[in-house]
KEDRENLUM-684932 format. One record per residue (C-alpha): residue in one letter; x, z, y. Coordinates in nm, 3 decimals, decimal comma, padded with zeros to 5 digits. Layout:
BEGIN
(marba 'a' (X Z Y))
...
//
This chain:
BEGIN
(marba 'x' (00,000 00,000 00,000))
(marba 'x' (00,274 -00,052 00,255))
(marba 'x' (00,138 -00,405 00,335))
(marba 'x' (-00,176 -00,437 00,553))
(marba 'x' (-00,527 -00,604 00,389))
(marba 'x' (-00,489 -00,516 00,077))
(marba 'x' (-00,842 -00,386 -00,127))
(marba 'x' (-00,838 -00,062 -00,265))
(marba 'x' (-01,113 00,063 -00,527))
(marba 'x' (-01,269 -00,298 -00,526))
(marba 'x' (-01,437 -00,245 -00,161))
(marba 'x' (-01,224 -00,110 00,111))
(marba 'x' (-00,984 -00,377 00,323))
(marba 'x' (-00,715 -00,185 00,424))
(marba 'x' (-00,663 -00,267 00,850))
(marba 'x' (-00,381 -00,074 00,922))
(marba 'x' (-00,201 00,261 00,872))
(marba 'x' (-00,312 00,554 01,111))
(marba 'x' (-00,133 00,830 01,059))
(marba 'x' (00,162 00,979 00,837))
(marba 'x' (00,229 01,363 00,755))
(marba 'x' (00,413 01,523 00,468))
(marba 'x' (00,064 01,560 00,241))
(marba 'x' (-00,029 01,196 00,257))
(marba 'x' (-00,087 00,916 00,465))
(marba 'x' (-00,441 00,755 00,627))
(marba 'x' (-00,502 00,433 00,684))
(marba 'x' (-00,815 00,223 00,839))
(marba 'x' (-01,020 00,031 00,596))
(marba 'x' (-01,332 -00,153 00,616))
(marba 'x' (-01,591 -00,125 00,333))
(marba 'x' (-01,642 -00,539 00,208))
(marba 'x' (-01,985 -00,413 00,071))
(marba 'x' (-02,126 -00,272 00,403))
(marba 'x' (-01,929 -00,354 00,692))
(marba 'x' (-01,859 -00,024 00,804))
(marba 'x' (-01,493 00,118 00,886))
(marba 'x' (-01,371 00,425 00,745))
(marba 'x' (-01,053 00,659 00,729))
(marba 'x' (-00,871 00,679 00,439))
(marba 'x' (-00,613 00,922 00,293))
(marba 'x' (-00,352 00,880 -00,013))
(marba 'x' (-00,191 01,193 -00,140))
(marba 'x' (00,172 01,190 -00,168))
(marba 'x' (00,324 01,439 -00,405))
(marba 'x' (00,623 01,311 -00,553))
(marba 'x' (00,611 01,658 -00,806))
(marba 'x' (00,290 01,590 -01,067))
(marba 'x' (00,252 01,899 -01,084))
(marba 'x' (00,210 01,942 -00,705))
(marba 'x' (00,009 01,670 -00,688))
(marba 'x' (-00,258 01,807 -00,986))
(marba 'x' (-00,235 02,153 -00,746))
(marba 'x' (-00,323 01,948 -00,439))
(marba 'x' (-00,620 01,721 -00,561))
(marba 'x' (-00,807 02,042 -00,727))
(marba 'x' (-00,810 02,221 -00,368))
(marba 'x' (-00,939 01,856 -00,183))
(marba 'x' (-01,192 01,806 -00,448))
(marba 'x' (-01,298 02,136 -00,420))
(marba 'x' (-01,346 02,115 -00,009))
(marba 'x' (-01,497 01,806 -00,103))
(marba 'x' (-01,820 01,913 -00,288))
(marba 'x' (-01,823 02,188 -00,035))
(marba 'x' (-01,798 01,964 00,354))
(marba 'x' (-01,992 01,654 00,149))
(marba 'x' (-02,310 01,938 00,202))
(marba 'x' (-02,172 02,032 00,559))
(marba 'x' (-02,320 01,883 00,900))
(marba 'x' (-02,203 01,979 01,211))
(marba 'x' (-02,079 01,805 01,497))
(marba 'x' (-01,742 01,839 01,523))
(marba 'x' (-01,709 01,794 01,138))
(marba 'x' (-01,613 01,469 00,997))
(marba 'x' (-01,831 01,331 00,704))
(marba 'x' (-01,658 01,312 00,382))
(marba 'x' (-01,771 01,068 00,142))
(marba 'x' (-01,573 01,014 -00,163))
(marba 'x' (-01,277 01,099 -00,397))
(marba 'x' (-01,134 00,854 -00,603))
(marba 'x' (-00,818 00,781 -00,803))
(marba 'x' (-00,651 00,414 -00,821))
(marba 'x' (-00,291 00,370 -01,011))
(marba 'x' (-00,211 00,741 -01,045))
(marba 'x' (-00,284 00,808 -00,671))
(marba 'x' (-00,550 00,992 -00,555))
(marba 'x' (-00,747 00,876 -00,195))
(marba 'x' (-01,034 01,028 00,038))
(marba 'x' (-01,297 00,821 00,226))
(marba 'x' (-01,426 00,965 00,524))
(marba 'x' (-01,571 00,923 00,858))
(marba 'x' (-01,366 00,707 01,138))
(marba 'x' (-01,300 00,914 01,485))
(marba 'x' (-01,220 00,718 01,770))
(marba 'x' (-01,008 00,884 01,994))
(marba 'x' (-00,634 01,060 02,023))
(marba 'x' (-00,576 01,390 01,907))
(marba 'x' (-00,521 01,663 02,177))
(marba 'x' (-00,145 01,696 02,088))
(marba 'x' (-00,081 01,334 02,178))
(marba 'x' (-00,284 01,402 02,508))
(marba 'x' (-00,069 01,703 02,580))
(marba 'x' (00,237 01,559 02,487))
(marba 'x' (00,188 01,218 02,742))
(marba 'x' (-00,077 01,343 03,015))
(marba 'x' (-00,019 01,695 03,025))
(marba 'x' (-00,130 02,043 02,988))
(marba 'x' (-00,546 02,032 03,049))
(marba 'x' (-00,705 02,217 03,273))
(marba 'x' (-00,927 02,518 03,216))
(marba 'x' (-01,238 02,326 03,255))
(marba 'x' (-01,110 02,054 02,976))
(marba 'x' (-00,974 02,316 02,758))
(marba 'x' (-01,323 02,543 02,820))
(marba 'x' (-01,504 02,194 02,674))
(marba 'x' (-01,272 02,171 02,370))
(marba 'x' (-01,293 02,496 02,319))
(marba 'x' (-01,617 02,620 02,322))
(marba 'x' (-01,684 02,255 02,069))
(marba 'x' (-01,402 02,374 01,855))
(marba 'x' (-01,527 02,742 01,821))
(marba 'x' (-01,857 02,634 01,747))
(marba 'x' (-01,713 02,414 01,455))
(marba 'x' (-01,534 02,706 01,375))
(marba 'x' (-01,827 02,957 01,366))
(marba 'x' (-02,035 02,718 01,117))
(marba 'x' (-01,795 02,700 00,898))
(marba 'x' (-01,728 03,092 00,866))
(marba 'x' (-02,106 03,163 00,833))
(marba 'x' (-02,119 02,961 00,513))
(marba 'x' (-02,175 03,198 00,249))
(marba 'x' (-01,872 03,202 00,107))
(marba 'x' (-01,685 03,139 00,417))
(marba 'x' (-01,467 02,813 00,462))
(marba 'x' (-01,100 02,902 00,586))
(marba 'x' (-01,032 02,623 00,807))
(marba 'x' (-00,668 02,784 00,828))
(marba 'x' (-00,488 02,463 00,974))
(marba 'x' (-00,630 02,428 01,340))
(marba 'x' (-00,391 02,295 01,597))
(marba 'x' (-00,347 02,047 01,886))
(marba 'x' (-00,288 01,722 01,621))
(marba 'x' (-00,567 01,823 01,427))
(marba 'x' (-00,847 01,788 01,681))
(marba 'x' (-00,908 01,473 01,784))
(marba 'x' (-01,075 01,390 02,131))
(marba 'x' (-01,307 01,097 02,208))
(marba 'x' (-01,369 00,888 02,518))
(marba 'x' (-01,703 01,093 02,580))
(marba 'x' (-01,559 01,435 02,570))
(marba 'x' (-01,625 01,519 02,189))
(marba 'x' (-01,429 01,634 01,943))
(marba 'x' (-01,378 01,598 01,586))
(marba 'x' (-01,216 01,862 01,356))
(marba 'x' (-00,990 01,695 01,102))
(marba 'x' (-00,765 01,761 00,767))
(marba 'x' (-00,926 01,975 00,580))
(marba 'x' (-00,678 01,962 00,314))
(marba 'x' (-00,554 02,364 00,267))
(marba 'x' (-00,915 02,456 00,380))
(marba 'x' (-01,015 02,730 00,143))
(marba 'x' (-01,394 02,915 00,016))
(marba 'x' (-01,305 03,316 00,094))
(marba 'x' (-01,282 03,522 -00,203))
(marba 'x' (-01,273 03,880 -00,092))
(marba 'x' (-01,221 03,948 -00,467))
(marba 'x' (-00,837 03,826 -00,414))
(marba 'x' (-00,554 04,069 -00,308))
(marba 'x' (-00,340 03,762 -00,191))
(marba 'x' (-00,376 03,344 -00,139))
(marba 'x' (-00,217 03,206 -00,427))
(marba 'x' (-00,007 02,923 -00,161))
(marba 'x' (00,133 03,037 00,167))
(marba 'x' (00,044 02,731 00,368))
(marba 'x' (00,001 02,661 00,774))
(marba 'x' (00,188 02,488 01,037))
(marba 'x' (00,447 02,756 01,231))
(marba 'x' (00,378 02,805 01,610))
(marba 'x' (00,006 02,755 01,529))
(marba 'x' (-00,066 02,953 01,198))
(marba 'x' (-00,171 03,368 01,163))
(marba 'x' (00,151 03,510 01,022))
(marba 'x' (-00,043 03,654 00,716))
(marba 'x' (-00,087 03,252 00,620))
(marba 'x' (00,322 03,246 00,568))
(marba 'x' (00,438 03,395 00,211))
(marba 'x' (00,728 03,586 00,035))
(marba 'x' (01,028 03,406 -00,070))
(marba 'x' (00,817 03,302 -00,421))
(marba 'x' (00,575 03,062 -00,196))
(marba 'x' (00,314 03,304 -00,266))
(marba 'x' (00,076 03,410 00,038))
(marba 'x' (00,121 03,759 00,135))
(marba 'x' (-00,260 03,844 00,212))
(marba 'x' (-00,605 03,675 00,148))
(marba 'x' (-00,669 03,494 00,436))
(marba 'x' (-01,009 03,527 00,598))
(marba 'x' (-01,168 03,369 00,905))
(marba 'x' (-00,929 03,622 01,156))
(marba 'x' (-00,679 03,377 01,037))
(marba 'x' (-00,888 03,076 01,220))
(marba 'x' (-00,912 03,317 01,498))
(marba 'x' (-00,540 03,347 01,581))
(marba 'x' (-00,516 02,973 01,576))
(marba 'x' (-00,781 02,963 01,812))
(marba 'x' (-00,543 03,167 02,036))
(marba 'x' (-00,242 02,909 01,987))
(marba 'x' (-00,402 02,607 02,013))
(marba 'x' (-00,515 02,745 02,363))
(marba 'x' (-00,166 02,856 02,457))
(marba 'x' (-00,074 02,517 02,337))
(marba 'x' (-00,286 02,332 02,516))
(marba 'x' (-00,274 02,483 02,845))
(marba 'x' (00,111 02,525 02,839))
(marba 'x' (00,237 02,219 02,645))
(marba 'x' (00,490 02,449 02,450))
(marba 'x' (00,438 02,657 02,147))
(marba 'x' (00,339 02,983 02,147))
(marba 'x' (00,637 03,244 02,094))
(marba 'x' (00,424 03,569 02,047))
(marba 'x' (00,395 03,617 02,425))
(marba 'x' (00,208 03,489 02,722))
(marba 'x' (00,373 03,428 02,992))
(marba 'x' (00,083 03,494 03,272))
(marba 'x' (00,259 03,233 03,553))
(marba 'x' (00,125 02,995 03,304))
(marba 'x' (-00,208 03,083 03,241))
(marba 'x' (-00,479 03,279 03,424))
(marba 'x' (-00,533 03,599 03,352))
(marba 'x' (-00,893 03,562 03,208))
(marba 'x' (-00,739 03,325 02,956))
(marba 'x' (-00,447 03,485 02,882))
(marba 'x' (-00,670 03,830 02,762))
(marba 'x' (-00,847 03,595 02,506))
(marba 'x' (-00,511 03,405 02,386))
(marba 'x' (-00,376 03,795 02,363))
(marba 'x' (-00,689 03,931 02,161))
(marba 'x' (-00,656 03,636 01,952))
(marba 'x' (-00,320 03,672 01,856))
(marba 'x' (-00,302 03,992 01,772))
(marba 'x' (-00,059 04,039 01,483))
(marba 'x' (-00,320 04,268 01,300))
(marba 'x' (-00,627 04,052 01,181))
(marba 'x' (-00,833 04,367 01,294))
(marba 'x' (-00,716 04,418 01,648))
(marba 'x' (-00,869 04,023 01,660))
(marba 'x' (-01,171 03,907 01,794))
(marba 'x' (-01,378 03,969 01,468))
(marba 'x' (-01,595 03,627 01,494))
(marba 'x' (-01,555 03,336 01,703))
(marba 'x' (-01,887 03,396 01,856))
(marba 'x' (-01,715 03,673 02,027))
(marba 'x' (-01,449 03,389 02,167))
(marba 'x' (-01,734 03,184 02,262))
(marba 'x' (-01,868 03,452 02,483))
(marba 'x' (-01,540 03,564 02,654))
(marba 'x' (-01,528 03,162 02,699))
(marba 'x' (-01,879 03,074 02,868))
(marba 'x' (-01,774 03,421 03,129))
(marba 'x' (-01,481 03,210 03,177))
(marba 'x' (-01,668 02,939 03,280))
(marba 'x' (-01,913 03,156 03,459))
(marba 'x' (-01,635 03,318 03,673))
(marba 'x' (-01,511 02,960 03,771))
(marba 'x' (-01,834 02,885 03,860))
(marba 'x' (-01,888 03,138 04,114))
(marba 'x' (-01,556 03,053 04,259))
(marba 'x' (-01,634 02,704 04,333))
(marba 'x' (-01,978 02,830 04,476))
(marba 'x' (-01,875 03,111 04,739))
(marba 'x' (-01,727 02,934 04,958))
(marba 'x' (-02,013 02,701 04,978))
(marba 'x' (-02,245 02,981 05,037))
(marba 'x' (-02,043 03,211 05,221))
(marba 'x' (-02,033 02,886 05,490))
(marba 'x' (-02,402 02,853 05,432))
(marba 'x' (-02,458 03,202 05,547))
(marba 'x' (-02,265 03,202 05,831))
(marba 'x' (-02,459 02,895 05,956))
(marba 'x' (-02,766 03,108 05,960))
//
C-alpha cells in the first residue's frame, strides 16, 4: 500500500495517505460501491505478537464507539483483515488538527480555546457516563481535529479502554508524555502502575489547554505571564498529580469553563455600559 489507487477489501480506492504515527498509518479511500470517502487505518506491528495485543483492544473499542453518537465522535464502521494486516474504516474529518494550528498560526485565544474546549469536554463527559466508562486516555493537540465551521472531531481511539474498577493496575502503560496523567506511564516491566479511570482524561484536559494556549508542553507548572489567571486555576486543578485532588468529572471543567466565558463577557460589556450610564 505505498502506491496511491490501489483497492483494498474489494471496495475502497485508496486516494492518498493522511497521516503516519508509530501504531499505523491512515489513508483516504473512496468506497467504489457508494461513492462516499472514508478514513482508513492499517496497523503496523512488526512483533505478531504485538500486533494480536493491538487488534483485540481496537476491536474491542470497536463494538463499543460502533453504538456511540455524539458529536465530536467519529463514526466507526468496520474492521477487517486483508494479507495479514489488519485496517479500520471510519468517518472522514475535514479539517487540521489543533497541533498543526498551534504549531503554524499560533497559540489560540481564550475565546477559541473556550469553543474547543467546552466541545471537547462534552465529548469527554459522554464517553465517561457510559456504563462502564470509556477511558479516552490519549487526548492531545494532534488528536483533535478542527473544521472550517468551528467543530471538532475527537480522533484515535486506539488505547481507549472500558473501566474495570475490578483491576488493581492497566495491564499496558500507554500515553503520549507532556500530555498523559503520570499514573498512565508504567514500571520498568511496561506494566501500568494504576487502573486508569476518567481523572486520567481529566489531566489531559489540563495539558491540552496549557498546550494550546502556550504552544509548548506542559512541564508540571504554569507559568501565569502566559495564561490568565482564571485559566491557569483550571489547568492547575486539572493537573493535579493525585487523581483525587482533580476535578472529579468534566462537567465540573465545563462549569469553571462557561464562568470563564461569563467573566469575559462582562468585561467586554462594562465599558459599554459604564459609557451608557454616564450619557444619562
Amino acid at each position: 500500500m505505498d502506491k496511491e489507487n490501489l483497492i483494498i477489501n474489494g471496495r475502497y480506492l485508496v486516494l492518498e495517505n493522511i497521516g503516519k504515527g508509530g501504531a499505523g498509518e491512515v489513508f483516504l479511500a473512496r468506497d467504489i460501491k457508494n461513492g462516499r470517502k472514508y478514513a482508513i487505518k492499517r496497523y503496523i506491528s512488526s512483533n505478531p505478537n504485538d500486533r494480536n495485543q493491538l487488534i483485540d483492544n481496537i476491536e474491542r473499542e470497536l463494538n463499543v464507539l460502533k453504538y456511540t453518537t455524539h458529536p465530536v465522535l467519529p463514526k466507526i464502521y468496520n474492521l477487517f483483515m486483508e494479507d495479514s494486516r489488519f485496517f479500520l474504516v471510519m468517518e472522514y474529518v475535514e479539517g487540521i488538527n489543533l497541533k498543526e494550528v498551534v504549531d503554524t498560526k499560533g497559540a489560540l485565544s481564550e475565546e477559541q480555546l473556550l469553543s474547543v474546549m467546552e466541545q471537547v469536554c462534552s465529548g469527554l463527559y459522554y464517553l465517561h457516563s457510559i456504563e462502564p466508562p470509556i477511558v479516552y486516555r490519549d487526548l492531545k493537540p494532534s488528536n483533535i481535529i478542527l473544521s472550517d465551521d468551528g467543530k471538532i472531531k475527537l480522533i484515535d481511539f486506539g488505547i481507549a479502554k472500558r473501566y474495570n474498577r475490578e483491576l488493581i493496575a492497566d495491564k499496558y502503560a500507554y500515553g503520549t508524555k507532556g500530555f498523559a496523567s503520570p499514573e498512565q506511564f508504567g514500571n520498568s516491566k511496561g506494566m501500568g502502575i494504576y487502573n486508569t479511570d476518567i481523572r486520567s482524561d481529566i489531566y489531559a484536559v489540563g495539558t491540552t489547554m496549557f498546550y494550546l494556549l502556550t504552544g509548548r508542553s506542559y512541564n508540571g507548572k504554569v507559568d501565569s505571564a502566559l495564561i490568565s489567571r482564571s485559566f491557569a486555576k483550571i489547568i492547575s486543578k486539572c493537573t493535579k498529580v493525585r487523581p483525587k485532588e482533580r476535578y472529579q468529572s468534566t462537567i465540573d471543567v465545563i462549569c469553571d469553563l462557561k464562568r470563564c466565558r461569563k467573566s469575559m463577557i462582562r468585561k467586554l460589556i462594562y465599558p459599554i455600559i459604564k459609557k451608557i450610564t454616564k450619557k444619562i
